[in-house]
C-alpha positions, 0 to 999 in steps of 0.5 A, spaced: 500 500 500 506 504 501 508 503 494 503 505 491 503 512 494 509 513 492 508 512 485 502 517 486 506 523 487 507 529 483 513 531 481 517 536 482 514 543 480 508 540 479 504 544 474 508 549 472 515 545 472 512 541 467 509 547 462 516 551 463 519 546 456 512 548 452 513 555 454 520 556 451 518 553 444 512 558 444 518 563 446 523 561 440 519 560 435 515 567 435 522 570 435 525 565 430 518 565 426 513 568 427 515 576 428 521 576 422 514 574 418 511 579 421 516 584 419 516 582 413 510 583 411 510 590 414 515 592 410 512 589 404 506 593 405 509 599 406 514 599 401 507 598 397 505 604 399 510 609 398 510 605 390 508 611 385 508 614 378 514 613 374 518 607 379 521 601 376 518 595 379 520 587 378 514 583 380 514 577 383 515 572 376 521 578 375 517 583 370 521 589 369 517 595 368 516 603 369 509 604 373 504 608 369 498 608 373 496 606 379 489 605 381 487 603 387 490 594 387 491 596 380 498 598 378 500 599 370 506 598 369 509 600 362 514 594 360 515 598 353 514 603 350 507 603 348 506 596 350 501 596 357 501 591 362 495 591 369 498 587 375 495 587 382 499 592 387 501 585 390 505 582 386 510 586 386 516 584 389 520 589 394 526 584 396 527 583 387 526 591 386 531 592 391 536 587 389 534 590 381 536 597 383 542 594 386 545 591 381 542 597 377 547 603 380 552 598 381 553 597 374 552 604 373 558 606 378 563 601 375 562 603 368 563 610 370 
């Protein structure tokens, strides 16, 4: 009967000992996941709405192109001239923008 007792005792910390390993991957993967994300996204949506007539742009499926008009979710690209294309304002990519216009003054600066 004694033995049987001693196999019903908690454990040490109880409750709270036990969440303490659930807690910390709750705590890593927000800071390894879920908020770079977040960031992410807010920069997005920024760089979004600073986007206006005249920028060159690279969408998401790489199409260069120089905004002509922007109408609410819907932005006209020019991609040459005369030629028109109408793309949706989330489906340009700001991490591909960037590296483009990089590469751009880069090539600029080396050619000088």
């Amino acid at each position: 009967m004694i033995s049987l007792f001693i196999l019903q005792a908690s454990a040490p910390g109880g409750l709270i000992g036990s969440l303490w390993p659930l807690l910390l991957m709750f705590v890593v993967i927000f800071f390894f996941f879920i908020r770079p994300q977040a960031k992410k996204a807010k920069e997005q949506t920024k760089f979004l709405d600073s986007l206006d007539k005249g920028v060159e742009i690279v969408t998401a499926s790489g199409l260069i192109g120089r905004i002509n008009k922007i109408e609410g979710s819907i932005v006209t690209l020019t991609i040459a001239e005369k030629t028109f294309v109408r793309i949706t304002k989330g489906s340009i990519s700001k991490e591909m923008t960037e590296a483009y216009t990089k590469s751009l003054t880069s090539t600029e600066t080396t050619s000088s």
